[in-house]
N, C-alpha and C positions, 0 to 999 in steps of 0.2 A: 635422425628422424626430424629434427627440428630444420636443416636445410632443404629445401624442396629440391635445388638445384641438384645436391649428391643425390638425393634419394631417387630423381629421376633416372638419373645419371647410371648410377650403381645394380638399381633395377633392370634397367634396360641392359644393361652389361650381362647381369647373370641369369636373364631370359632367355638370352641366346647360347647361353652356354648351355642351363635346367634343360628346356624344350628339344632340341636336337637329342640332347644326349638319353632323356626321357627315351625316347624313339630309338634310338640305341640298342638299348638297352631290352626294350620290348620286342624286338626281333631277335635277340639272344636265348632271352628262357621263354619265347613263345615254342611249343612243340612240334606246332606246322611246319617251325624253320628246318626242322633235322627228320620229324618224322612223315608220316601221309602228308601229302597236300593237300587231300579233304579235312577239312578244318573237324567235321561232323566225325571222323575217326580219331585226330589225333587229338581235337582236345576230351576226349572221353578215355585219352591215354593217362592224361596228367589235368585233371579239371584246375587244381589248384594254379600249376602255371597258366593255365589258360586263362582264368580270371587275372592273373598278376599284368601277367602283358594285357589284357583290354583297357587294364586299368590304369596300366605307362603308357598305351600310349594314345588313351582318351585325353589325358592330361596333358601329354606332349603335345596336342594339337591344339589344344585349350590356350596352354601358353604360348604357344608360337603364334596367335593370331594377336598376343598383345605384343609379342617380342618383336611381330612386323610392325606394331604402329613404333617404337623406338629405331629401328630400321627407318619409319616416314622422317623423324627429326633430323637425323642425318643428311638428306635431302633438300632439307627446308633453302640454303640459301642460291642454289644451283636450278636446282629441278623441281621447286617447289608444287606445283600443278601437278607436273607427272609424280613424282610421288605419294601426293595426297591419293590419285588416282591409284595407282598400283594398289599402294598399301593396303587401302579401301577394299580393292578386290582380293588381296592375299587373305586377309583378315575374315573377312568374310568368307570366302572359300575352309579356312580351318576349321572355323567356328562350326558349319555345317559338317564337316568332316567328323568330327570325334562322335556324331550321330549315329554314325554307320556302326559304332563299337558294339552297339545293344543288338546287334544281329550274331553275337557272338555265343549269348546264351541260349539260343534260341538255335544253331546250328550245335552243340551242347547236348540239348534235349532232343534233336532231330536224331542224332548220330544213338542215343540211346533208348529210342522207340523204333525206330525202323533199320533197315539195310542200307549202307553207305550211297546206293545209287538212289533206293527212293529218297533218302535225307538230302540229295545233290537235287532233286526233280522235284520239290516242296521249294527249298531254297530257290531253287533258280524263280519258278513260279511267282515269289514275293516279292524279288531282287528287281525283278523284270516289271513291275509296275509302273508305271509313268511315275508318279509321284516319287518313290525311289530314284527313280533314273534320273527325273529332271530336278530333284530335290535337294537330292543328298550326291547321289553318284556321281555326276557332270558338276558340280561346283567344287566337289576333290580335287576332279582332275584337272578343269582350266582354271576354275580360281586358286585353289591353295598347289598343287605339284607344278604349273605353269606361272603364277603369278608370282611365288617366291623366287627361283630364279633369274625372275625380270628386275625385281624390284632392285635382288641384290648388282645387277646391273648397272640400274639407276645410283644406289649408292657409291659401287665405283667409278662412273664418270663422277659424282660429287665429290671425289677424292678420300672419300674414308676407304676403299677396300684394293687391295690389288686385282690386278687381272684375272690371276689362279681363282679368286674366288667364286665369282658368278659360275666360271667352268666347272669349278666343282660341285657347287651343289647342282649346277644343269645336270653332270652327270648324277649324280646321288640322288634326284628326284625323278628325273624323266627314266632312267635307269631302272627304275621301279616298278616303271609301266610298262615295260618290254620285255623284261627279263622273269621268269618264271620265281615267285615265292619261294624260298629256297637260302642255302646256304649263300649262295652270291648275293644276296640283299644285306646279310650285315655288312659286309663291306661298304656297300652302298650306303645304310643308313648310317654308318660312321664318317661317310665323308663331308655330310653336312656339319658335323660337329665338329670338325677341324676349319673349314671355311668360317662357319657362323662366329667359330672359338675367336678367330685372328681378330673378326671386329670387334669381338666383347675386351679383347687383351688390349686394346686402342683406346676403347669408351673408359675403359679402366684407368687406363694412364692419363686422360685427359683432365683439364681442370675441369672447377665449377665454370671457371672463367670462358672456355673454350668451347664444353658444351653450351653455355649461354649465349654464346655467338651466331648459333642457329638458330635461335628463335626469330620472329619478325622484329624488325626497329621500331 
């Protein structure tokens, strides 16, 4: 605690491990994944898992919006500009994301007042607001599901990641947005935590010395 250099270092290592794997993990015991995909029937199947996963993977977005600024220092001596940019927008993009979680108990109480279709014709009605859409819904998808895959990009022409990785989380995020809610998304959301893992296993083995090479002279 007393080194700022490890503690930076070390944090940012198991941001990227935490954060993915948070995510994970909440598409496992969320009930959506196996059962209805109206959110408003299944979590009024299992309320308690359905709070557990809002609540991995609020926090999974939480932290993945600091786990992209340690994703920016990697950058620093190559792509310095473009990274600060990216990061900036990943960051951002998360941050607004885990907002959308709080529509979770609310589609909850929908599903146990009404019939699954009016619960679906309330929701959408709120969902569809400008302020949702341009607030919270569009800075999901092109800031945090599209800016994270750029970024890690960025980091591998910087030479910290290989090739396989930007591909994989492109697929494991964008993959998200195409393919129906469902058991084919654990997959998906595990494959960021293999990618994101390989860079944390780098930052790990690195020195103080080496992380400090990236800061400005």
């Amino acid at each position: 605690m007393k080194n700022d250099l490890a503690l930076r270092r070390i944090s940012a290592g198991t941001l990227l491990v935490l954060a993915p794997l948070l995510q994970a993990i909440a598409v496992v015991v969320d009930p959506g994944t196996w059962g209805d995909d109206r959110e408003a029937v299944s979590y009024g199947d299992n309320p308690a898992l359905a709070q557990t996963e809002s609540a991995l993977y609020h926090w999974s977005w939480i932290l993945m919006a600091v786990a992209a600024i340690g994703l920016v220092h990697l950058t620093r001596r190559r792509f310095p500009r473009l990274g600060f940019v990216v990061g900036g927008i990943t960051t951002v993009g998360y941050i607004s994301t885990s907002a959308l979680l709080m529509i979770d108990p609310v589609e909850w109480w929908l599903g146990q007042h009404n019939s699954p279709e009016r619960a679906q014709e309330i929701l959408d009605e709120m969902l569809n607001l400008p302020g949702v859409v341009f607030g919270f819904q569009m800075p999901w998808m092109f800031l945090a599901m599209i800016g994270l895959p750029v970024l890690t990009v960025v980091v591998w022409r910087s030479g910290f990641a290989g090739w396989w990785v930007p591909l994989v989380v492109t697929v494991g995020n964008l993959g998200g947005l195409f393919l129906p809610y469902g058991p084919a998304t654990v997959a998906l959301w595990w494959a960021p935590v293999i990618a994101l893992g390989s860079i944390a296993v780098r930052i790990f083995r690195m020195s103080d010395a080496e992380w400090a090479e990236n800061y400005p002279g």
